[in-house]
C-alpha positions as CSV (number, residue, x, y, z in Angstrom):
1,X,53.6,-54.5,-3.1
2,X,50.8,-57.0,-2.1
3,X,50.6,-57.5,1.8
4,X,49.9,-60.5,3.8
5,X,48.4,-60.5,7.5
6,X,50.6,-63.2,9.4
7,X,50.0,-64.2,13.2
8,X,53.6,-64.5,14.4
9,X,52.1,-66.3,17.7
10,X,51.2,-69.0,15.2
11,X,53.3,-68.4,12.0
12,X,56.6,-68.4,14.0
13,X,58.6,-71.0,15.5
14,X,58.9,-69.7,18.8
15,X,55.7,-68.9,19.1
16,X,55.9,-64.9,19.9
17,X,54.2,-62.2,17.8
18,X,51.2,-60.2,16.9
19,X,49.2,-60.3,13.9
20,X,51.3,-57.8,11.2
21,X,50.8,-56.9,7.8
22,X,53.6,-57.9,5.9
23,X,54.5,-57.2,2.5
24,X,55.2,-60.1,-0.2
25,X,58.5,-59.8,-2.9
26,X,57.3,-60.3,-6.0
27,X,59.7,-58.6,-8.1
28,X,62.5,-56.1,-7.1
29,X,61.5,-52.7,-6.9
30,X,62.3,-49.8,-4.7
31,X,59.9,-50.1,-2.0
32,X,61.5,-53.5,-0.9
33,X,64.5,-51.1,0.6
34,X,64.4,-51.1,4.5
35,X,62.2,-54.0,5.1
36,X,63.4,-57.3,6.9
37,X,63.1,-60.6,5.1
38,X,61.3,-62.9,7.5
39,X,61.4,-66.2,5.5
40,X,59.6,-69.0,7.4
41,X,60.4,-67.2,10.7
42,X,62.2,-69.9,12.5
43,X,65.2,-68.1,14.1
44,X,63.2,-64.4,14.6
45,X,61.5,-63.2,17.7
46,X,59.8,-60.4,16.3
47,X,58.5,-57.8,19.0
48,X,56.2,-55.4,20.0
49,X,58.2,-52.1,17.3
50,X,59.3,-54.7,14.9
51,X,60.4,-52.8,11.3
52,X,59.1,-53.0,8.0
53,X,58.8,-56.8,7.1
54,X,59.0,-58.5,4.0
55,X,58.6,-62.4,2.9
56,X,59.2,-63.9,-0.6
57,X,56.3,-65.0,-2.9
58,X,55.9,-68.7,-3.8
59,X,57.4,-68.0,-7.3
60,X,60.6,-68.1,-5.5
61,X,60.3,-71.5,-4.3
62,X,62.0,-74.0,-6.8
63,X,64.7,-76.5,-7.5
64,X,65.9,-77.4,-10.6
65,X,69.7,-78.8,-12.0
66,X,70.4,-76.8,-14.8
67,X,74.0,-76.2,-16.9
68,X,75.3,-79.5,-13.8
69,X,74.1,-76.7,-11.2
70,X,71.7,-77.0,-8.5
71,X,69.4,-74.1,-8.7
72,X,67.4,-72.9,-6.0
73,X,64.8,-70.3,-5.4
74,X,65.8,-68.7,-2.0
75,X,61.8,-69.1,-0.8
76,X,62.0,-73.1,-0.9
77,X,62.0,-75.1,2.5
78,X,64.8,-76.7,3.4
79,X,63.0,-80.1,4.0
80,X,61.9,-79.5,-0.1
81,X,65.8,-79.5,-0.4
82,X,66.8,-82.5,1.4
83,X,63.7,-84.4,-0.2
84,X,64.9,-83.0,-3.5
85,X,68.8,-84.3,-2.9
86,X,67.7,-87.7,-1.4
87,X,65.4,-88.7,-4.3
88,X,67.9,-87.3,-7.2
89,X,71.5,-89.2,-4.9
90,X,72.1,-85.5,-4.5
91,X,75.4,-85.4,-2.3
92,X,76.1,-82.0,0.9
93,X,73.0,-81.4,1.3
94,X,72.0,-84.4,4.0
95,X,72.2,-81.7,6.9
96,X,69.3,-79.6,5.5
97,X,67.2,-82.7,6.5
98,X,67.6,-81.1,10.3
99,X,68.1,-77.5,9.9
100,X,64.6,-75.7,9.8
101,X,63.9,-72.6,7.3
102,X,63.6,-71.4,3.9
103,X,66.9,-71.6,1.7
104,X,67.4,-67.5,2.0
105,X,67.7,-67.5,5.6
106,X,70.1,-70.2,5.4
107,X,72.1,-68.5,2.7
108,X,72.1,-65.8,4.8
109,X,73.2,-66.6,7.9
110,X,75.0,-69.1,6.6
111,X,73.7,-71.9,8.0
112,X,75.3,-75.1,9.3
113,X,75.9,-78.2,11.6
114,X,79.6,-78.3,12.8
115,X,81.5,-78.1,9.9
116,X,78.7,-78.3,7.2
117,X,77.7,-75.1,6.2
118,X,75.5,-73.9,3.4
119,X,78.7,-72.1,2.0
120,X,80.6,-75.4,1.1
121,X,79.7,-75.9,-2.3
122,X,77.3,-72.3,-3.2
123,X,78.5,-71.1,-6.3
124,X,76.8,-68.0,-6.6
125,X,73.0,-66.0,-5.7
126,X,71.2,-64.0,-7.5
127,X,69.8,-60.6,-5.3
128,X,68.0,-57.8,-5.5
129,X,71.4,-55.5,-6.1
130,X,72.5,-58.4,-8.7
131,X,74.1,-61.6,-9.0
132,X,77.4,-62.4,-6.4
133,X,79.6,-64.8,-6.7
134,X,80.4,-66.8,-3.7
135,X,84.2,-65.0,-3.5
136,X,82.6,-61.9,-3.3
137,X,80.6,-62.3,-0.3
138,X,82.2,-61.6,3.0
139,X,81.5,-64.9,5.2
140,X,82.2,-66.8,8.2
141,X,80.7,-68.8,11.0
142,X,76.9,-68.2,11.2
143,X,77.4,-64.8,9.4
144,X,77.1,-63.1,6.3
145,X,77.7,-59.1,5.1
146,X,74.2,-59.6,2.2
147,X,72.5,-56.0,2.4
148,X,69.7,-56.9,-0.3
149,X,67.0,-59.4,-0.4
150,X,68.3,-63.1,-2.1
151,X,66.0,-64.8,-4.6
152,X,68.1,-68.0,-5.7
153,X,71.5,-69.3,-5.2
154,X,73.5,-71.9,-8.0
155,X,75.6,-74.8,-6.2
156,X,77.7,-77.2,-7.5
157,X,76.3,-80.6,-8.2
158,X,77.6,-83.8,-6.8
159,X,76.5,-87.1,-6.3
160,X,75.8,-89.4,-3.8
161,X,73.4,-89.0,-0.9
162,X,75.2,-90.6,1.8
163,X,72.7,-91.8,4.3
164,X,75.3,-92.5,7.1
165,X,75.6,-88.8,7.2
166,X,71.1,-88.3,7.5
167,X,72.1,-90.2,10.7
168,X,74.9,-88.7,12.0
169,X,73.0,-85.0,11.7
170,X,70.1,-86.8,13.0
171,X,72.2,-88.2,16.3
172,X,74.0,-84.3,16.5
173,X,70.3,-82.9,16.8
174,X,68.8,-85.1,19.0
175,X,69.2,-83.7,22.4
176,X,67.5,-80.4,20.7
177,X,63.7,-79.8,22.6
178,X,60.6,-80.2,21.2
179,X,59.0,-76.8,22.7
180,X,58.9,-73.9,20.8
181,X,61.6,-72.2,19.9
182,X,64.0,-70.1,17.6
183,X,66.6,-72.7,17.3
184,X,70.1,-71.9,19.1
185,X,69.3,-68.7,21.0
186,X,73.6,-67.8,20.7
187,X,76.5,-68.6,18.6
188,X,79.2,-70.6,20.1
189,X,82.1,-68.7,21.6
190,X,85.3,-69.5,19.4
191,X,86.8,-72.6,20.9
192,X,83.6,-73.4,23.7
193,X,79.8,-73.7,23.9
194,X,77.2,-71.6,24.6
195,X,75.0,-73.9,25.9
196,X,78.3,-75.0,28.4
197,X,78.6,-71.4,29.6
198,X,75.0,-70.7,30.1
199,X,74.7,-74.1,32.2
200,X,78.0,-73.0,33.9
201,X,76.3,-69.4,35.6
202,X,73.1,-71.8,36.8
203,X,70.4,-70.6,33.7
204,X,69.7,-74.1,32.3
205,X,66.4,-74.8,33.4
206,X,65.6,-71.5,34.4
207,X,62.4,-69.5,34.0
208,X,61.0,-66.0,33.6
209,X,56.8,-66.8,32.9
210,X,56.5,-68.5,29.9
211,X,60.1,-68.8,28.6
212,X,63.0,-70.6,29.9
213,X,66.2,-72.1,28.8
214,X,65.6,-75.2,28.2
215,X,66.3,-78.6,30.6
216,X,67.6,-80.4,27.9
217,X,70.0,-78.3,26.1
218,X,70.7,-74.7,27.7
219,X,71.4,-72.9,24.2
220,X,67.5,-73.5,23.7
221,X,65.3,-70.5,24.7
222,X,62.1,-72.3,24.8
223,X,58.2,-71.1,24.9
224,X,57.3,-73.4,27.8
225,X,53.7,-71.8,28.4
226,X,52.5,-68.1,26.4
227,X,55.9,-67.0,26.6
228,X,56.6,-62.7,25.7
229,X,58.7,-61.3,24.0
230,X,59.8,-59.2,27.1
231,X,60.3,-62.4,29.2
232,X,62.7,-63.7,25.9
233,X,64.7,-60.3,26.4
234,X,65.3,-60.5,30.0
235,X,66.9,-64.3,29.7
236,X,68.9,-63.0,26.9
237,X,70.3,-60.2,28.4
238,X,70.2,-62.2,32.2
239,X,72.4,-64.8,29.8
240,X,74.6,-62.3,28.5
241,X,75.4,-60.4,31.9
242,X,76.0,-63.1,33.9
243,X,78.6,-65.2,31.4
244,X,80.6,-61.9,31.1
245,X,80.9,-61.7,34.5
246,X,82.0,-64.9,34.8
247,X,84.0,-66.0,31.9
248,X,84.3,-62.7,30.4
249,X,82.7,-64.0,26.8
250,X,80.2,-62.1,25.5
251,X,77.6,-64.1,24.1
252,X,76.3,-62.8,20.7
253,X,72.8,-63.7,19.3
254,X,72.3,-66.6,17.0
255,X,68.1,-65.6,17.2
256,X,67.4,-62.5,15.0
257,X,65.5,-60.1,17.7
258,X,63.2,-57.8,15.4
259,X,62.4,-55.0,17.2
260,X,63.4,-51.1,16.4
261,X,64.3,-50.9,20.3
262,X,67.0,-53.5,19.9
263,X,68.4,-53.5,16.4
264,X,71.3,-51.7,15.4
265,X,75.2,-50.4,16.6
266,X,73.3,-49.1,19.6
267,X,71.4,-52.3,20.7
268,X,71.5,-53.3,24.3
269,X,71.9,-57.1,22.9
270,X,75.6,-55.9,21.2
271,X,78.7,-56.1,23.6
272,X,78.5,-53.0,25.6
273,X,82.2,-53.6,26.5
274,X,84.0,-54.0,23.2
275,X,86.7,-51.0,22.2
């Protein structure tokens, strides 16, 4: 596979990262087993032992309607998307407009404001292990069980951009900071917050060097000033500790942490307290 040389300090959206050779998807083969899809890197704090990376080539990146389908190549920008919808009276897809990232990271994590999720109306994607329809992927709230790269997913096509919802998802994001960041740094609690919870044990606002949770909205882990990746950690796992041992919620990571030292069943970021 061809390789890239990306500057994650520059390339990502929180900021953090060295310059790594990553390796582009042109085609399935083999050697893309075992290497972590980065997409536009805006939910990833990549580290210092980060594994095997991988990012989509441009050939993915596409929209078209086709057999009253929306297709899309799992490497397009999810401002393309809502530019795309807006221009054809495209309806459900308004919330992309505020929801950074390329569609495959979206698709993957299933991304979402509220109760608009990227789910609602897929009808299938195409991967590296084949083509799955929507009923056969385990999904849920910010969550999906995809083991293999995805290089397009097929919606259903309605009509009717509806611009009163542009400004509702506009209003919804609006207390979100400007600094950089990966997005929501933890997934709501079911029925609660995270940012409420993290306010609640005295963290908004606070600060380890160059990273802090942000002022304006404490689910925010923000790169206030040549933020680490070790500084990230600590307020992650400061965050974690001190909501269990108040409220007894374990917060679970929204932010992808890319990092050998703190990926898989054993990771210090996964509840230690869990049967």
């Amino acid at each position: 596979m061809k390789k890239q040389s990306i500057n994650f300090s520059k390339f990502s959206s929180i900021k953090i990262g060295e310059e790594l050779d990553v390796s582009i998807l042109e085609d399935c083969t083999a050697e893309h087993k075992n290497h972590y899809i980065i997409g536009s890197c805006n939910n990833i704090l990549i580290g210092k032992q980060p594994p095997p990376l991988l990012k989509l080539s441009k050939k993915y990146d596409y929209i078209k309607i086709e057999n009253n389908s929306l297709k899309i190549g799992a490497a397009t920008p999810s401002g393309k998307i809502a530019s795309f919808c807006k221009k054809n009276n495209i309806a459900d897809f308004e919330f992309l407009s505020h929801l950074p990232g390329t569609l495959g990271g979206l698709v993957f994590m299933n991304a979402g404001l509220k109760e608009y999720e990227i789910f609602n109306n897929l009808i299938s994607i195409n991967t590296c292990g084949g083509n799955l329809k929507k009923e056969e992927i385990s999904y849920g709230y910010r969550f999906t069980d995809i083991k293999t790269p995805i290089l397009e997913a097929d919606f259903e096509l309605r009509f009717g951009f509806d611009e009163e919802k542009l400004a509702m998802f506009k209003a919804m994001r609006s207390n979100q900071p400007s600094k950089p960041s990966a997005g929501s740094c933890f997934k709501n609690p079911e029925g609660d917050y995270a940012g409420r919870v993290i306010e609640a044990v005295g963290l908004k606002g606070f600060r380890v060097g160059g990273m802090e949770f942000s002022k304006e909205h404490a689910n925010f882990l923000v790169n206030v000033e040549n933020g680490t990746f070790d500084e990230a950690i600590f307020l992650i796992q400061e965050a974690q500790k001190r909501v269990y041992k108040k409220f007894k919620i374990w917060l679970e990571c929204e932010i992808t942490v890319l990092d050998k030292r703190y990926m898989g069943k054993n990771s210090p970021l996964l509840n230690p307290y869990k049967e």
